[in-house]
Backbone as JSON Lines, residues from 0, in Angstrom:
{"i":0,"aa":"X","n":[55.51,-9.7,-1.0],"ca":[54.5,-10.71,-0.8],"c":[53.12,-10.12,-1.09]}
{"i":1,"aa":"X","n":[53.12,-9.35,-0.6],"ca":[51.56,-8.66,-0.71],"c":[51.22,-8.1,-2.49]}
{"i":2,"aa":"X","n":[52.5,-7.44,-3.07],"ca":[52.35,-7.31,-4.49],"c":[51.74,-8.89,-4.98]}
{"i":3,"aa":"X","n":[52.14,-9.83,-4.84],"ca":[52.24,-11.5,-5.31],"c":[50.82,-11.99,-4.84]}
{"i":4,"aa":"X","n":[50.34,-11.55,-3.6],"ca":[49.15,-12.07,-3.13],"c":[48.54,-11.34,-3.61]}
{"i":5,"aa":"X","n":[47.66,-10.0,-3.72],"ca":[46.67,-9.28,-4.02],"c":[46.82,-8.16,-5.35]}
{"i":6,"aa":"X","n":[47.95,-8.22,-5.9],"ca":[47.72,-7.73,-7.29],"c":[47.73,-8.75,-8.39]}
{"i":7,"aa":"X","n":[46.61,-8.92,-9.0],"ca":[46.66,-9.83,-9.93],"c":[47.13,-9.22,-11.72]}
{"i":8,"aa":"X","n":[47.17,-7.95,-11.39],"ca":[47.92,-7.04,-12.54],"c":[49.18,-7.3,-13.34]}
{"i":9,"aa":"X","n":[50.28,-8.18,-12.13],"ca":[51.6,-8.1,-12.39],"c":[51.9,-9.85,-12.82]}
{"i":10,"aa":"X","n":[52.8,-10.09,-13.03],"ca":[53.12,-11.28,-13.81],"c":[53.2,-12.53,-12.72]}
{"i":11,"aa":"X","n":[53.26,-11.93,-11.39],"ca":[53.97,-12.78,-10.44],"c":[52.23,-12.81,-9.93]}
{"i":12,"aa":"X","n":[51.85,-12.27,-9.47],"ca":[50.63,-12.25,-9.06],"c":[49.33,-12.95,-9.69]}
{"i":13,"aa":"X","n":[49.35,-12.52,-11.29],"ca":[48.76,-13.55,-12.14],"c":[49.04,-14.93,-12.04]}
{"i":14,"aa":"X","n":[50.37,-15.74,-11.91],"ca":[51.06,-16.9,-11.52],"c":[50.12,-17.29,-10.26]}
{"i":15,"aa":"X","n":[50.41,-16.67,-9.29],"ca":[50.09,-16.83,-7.7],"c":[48.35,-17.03,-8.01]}
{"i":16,"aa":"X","n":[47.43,-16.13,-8.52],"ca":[46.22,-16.42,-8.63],"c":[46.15,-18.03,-9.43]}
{"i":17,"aa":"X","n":[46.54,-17.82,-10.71],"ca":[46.31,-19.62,-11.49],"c":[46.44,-20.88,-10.87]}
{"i":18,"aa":"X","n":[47.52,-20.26,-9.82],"ca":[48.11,-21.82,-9.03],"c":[47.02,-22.09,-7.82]}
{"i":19,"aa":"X","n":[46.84,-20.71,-7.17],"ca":[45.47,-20.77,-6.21],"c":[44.32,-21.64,-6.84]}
{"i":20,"aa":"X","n":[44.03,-20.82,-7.81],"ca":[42.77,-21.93,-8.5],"c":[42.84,-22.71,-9.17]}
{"i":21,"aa":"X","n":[43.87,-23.75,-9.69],"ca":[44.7,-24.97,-9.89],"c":[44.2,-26.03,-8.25]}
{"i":22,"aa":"X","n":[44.84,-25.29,-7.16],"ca":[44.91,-26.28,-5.74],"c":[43.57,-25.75,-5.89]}
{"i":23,"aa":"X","n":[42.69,-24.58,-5.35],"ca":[41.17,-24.73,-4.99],"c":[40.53,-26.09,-5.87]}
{"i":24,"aa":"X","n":[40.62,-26.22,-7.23],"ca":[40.1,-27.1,-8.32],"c":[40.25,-28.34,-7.88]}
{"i":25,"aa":"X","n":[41.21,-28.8,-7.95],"ca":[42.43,-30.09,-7.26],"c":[41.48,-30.71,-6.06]}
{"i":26,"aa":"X","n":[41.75,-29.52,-4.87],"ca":[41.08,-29.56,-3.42],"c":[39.44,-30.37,-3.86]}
{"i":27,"aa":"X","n":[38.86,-29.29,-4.47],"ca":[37.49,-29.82,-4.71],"c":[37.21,-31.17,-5.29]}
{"i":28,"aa":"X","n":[38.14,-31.65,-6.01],"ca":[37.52,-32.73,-6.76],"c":[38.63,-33.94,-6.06]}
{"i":29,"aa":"X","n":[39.46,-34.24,-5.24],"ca":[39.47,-34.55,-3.96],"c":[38.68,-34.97,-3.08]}
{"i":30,"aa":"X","n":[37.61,-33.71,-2.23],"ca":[36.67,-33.62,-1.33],"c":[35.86,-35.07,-2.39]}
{"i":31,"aa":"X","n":[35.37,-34.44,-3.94],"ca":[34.43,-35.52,-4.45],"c":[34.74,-36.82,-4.6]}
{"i":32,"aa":"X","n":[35.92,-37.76,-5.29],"ca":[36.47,-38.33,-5.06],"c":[36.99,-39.24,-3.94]}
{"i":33,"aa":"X","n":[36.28,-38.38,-2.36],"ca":[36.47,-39.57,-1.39],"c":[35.27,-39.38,-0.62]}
{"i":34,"aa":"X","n":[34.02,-38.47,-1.61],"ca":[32.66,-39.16,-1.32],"c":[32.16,-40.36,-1.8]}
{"i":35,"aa":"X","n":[32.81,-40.54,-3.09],"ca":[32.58,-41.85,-4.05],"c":[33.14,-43.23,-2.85]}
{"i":36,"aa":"X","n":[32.41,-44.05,-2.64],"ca":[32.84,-45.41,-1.57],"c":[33.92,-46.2,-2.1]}
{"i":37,"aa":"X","n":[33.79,-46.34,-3.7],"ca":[34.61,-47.08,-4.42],"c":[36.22,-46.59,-4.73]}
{"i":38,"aa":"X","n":[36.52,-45.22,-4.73],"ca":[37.39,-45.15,-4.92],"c":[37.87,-44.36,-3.65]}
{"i":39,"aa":"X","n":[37.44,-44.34,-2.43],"ca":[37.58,-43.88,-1.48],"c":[37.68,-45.24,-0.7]}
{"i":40,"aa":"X","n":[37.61,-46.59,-1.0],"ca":[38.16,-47.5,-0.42],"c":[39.31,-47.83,-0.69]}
{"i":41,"aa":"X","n":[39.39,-47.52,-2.47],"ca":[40.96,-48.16,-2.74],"c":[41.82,-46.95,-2.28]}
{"i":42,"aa":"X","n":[41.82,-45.9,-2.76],"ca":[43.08,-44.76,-2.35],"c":[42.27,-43.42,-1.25]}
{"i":43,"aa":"X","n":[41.35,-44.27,-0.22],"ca":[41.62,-43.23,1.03],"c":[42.4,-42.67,1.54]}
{"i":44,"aa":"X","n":[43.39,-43.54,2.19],"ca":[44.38,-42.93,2.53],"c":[45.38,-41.75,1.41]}
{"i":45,"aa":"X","n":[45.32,-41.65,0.62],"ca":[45.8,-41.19,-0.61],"c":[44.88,-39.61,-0.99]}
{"i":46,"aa":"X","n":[43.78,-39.77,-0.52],"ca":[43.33,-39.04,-0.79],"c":[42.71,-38.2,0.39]}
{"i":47,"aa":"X","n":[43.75,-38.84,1.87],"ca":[43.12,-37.97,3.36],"c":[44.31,-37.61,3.04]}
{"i":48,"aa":"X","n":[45.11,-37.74,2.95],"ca":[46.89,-37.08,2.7],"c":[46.59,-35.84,1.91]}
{"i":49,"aa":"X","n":[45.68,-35.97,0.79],"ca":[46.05,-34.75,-0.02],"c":[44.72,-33.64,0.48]}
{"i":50,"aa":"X","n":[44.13,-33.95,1.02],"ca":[42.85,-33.15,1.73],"c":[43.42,-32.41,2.98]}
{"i":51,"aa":"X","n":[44.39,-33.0,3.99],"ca":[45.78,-32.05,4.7],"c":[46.59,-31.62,4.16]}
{"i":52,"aa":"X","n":[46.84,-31.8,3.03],"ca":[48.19,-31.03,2.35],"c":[47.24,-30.01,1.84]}
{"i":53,"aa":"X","n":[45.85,-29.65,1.31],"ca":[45.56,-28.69,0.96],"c":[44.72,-27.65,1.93]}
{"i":54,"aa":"X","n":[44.88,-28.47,2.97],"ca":[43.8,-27.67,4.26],"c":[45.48,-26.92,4.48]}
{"i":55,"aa":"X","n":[46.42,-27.48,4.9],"ca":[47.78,-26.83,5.24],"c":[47.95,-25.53,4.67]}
{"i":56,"aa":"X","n":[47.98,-26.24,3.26],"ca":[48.15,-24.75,1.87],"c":[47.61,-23.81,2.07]}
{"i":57,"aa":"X","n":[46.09,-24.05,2.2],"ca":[45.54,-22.78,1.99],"c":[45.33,-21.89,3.36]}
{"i":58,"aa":"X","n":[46.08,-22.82,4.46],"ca":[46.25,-22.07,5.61],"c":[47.16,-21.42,5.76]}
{"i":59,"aa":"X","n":[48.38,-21.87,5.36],"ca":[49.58,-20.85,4.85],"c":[49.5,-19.71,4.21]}
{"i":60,"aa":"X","n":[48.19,-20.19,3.24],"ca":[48.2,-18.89,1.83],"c":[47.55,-17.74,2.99]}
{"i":61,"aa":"X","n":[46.26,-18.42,3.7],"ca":[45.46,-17.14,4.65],"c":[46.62,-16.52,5.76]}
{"i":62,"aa":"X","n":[46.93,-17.39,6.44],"ca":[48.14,-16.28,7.17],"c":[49.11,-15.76,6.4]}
{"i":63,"aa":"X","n":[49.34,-16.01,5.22],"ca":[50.32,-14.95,4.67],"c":[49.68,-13.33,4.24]}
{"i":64,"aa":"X","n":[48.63,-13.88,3.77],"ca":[47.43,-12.71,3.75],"c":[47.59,-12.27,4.58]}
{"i":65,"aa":"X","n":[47.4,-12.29,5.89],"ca":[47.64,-11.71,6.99],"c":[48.62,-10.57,7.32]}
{"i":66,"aa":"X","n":[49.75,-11.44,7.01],"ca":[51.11,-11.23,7.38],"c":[51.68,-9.95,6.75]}
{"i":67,"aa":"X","n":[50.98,-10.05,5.4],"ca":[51.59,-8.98,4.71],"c":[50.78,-7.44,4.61]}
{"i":68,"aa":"X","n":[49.63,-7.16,5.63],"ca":[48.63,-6.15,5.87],"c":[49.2,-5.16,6.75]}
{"i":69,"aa":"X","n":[48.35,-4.17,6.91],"ca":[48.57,-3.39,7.7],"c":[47.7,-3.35,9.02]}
{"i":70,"aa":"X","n":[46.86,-3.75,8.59],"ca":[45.54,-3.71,9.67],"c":[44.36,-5.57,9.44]}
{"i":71,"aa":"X","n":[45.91,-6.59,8.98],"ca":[44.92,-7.95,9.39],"c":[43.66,-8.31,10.4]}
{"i":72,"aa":"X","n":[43.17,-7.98,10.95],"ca":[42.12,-7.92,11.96],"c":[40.94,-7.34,11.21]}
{"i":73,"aa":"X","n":[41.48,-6.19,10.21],"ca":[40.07,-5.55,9.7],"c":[39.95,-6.72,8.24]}
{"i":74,"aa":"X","n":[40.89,-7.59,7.77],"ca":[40.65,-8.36,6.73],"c":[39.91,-9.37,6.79]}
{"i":75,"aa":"X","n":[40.89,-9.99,7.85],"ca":[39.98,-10.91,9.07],"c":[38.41,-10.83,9.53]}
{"i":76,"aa":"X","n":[38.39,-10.0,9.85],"ca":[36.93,-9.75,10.56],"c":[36.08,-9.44,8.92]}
{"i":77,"aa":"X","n":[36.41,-9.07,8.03],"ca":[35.56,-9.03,6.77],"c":[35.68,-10.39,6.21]}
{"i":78,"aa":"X","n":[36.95,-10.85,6.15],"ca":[36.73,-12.06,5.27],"c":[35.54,-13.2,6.09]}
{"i":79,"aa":"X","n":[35.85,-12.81,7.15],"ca":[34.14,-13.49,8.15],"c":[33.06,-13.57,7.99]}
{"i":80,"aa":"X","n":[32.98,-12.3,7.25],"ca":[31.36,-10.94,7.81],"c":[31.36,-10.82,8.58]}
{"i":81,"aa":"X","n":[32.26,-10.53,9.53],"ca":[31.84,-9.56,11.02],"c":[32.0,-8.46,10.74]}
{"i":82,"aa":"X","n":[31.19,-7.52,11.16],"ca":[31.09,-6.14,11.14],"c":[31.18,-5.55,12.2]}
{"i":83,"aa":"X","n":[31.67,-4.21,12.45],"ca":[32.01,-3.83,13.94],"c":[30.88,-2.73,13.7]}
């Protein structure tokens, strides 16, 4: 997992980055899409569904980050800016 998450060197990892910024892309134009009134009246619901399916995702993706460390707390606390 951790080869797949943080080496973007290897074939699997390159994959894993494109698809990240595929959903980040997706996510964003989403968020815009149900600032617009007009099309955030016809497919709101459609488009609060996919704004939890990508808050989910990328919460999965961060605890897997996690998961696969040695010292998550010090990733954690940087990916913050907290500094000790």
């Amino acid at each position: 997992v951790y080869t797949v998450i943080f080496e973007a060197e290897t074939r699997t990892g390159r994959a894993f980055d494109l698809l990240l910024i595929a959903a980040i892309l997706i996510s964003v134009t989403v968020v815009v899409l149900s600032s617009v009134a007009s099309v955030a009246e016809r497919y709101g619901t459609w488009l609060t569904a996919l704004e939890w399916f990508f808050t989910i995702l990328f919460t999965i993706e961060y605890f897997a980050r996690l998961a696969c460390l040695q010292h998550p707390v010090r990733y954690a606390k940087s990916f913050f800016g907290i500094i000790d």
